[in-house]
N, C-alpha and C positions, 0 to 999 in steps of 0.2 A: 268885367262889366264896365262900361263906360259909363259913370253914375248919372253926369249931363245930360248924356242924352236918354236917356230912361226916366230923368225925372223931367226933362221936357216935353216925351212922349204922353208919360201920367198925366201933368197936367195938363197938356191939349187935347186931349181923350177924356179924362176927369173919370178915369178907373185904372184902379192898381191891381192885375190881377196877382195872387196869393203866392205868386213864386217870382215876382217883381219887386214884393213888399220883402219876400226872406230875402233876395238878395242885397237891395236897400241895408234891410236889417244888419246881415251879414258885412256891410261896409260900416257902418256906423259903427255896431260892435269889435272891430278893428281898428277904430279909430284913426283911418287916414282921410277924413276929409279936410280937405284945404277951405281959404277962404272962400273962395268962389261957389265950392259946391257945400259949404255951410248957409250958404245965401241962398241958393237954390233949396237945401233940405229945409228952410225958413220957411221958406213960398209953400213947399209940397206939405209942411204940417199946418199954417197956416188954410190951405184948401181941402184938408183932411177935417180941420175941425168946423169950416164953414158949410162942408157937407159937397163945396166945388169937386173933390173927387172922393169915388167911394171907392174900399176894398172891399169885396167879394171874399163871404165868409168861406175859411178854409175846412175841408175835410177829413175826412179819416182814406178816402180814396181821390188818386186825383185823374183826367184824364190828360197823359202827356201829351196829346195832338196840339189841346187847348196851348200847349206852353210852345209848342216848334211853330202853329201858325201865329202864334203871339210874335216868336220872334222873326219869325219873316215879316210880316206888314211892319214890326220898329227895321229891318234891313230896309223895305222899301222905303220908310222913311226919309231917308236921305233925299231922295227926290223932294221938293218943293211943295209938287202939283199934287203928286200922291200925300204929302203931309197934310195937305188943306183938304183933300178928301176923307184920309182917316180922321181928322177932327170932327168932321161934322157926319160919320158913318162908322164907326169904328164898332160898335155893336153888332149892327145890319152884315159887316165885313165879315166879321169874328165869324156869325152865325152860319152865313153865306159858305163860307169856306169849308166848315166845322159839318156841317149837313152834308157836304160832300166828302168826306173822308172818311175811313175807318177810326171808330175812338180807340184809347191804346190807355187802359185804365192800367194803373198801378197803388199798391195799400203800402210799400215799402222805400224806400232810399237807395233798394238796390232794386226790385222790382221798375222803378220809377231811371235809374240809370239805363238798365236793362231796353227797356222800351224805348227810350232815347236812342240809343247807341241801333236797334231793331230798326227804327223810325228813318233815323238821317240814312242809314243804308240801304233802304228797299223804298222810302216812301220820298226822299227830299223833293223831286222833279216835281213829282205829284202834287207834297203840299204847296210848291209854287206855282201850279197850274190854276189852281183851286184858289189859291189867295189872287194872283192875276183875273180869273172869272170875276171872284167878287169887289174886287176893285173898278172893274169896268160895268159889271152889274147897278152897283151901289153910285158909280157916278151918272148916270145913265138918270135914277130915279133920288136924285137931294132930297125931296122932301117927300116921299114915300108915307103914304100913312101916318102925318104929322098927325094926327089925333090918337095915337097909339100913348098908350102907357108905360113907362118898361117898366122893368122888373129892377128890382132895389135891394141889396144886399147890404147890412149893418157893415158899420168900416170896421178894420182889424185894430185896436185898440193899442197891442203891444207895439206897433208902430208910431203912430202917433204918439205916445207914452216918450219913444226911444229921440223921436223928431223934439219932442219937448224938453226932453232933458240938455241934447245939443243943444237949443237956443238959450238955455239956463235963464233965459226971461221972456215976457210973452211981448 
């Protein structure tokens, strides 16, 4: 996992979703963050506890689609133009994409590999097709039903807990 750019993705999105945050977690818990990206996990708890980005409450099921089109649009990321479009669309995207795929639910760790491993084999081109539509869908209409509401999920707490403990001061 490349922590930088994951937690730069979070915070320009201002949503970690719940296998962003175990992997976070999972490096923190390791304890090799350097200074740089101790400066950075600073910023990502400080935006956690101003409510700037939310995690999305985890489950007892999850669906793996959600986490391979997660990670293609942070791959497109690296593009510029594509980065200032997921910032300001990254929901609309998710959705966009997520509507057009098969979901690929899993309740286990190996269930959840499983589907992974089923996914990138039969479905990769696909989920690039799909995230491609809605990138171009989504730039198409920026402000789309500005008076929409979304939907708001509590932040995950044992993250921010773990963010807090690293900066040992606030």
């Amino acid at each position: 996992m490349d922590l930088k750019r994951t937690v730069e993705a979070v915070l320009e999105s201002g949503v970690c979703p719940p296998d962003q945050a175990m992997a976070i977690l999972r490096h923190l818990e390791e304890g090799r963050a350097g200074s740089e990206e101790i400066r950075m996990l600073n910023r990502l708890r400080e935006a956690l506890e101003t409510g700037e980005v939310r995690i999305p409450a985890a489950s007892r099921y999850r669906n793996i689609m959600e986490e391979l089109v997660w990670a293609e649009v942070e791959r497109r990321c690296e593009d510029p133009a594509v980065l200032r479009a997921v910032r300001t669309n990254l929901h609309d995207i998710m959705a966009y994409a997520l509507n057009r795929l098969p979901p690929l639910y899993a309740t286990s760790l190996e269930g959840a590999a499983f589907q992974r491993r089923r996914a990138e084999a039969e479905l990769g081109t696909l989920v690039a097709s799909r995230v491609d539509e809605a990138l171009a869908t989504t730039a198409q209409k920026p402000e789309w039903h500005p008076e929409r509401v979304p939907l708001v999920d509590d932040p995950a707490p044992r993250l921010l807990e773990a963010l807090q403990r690293l900066g040992g001061n606030r």
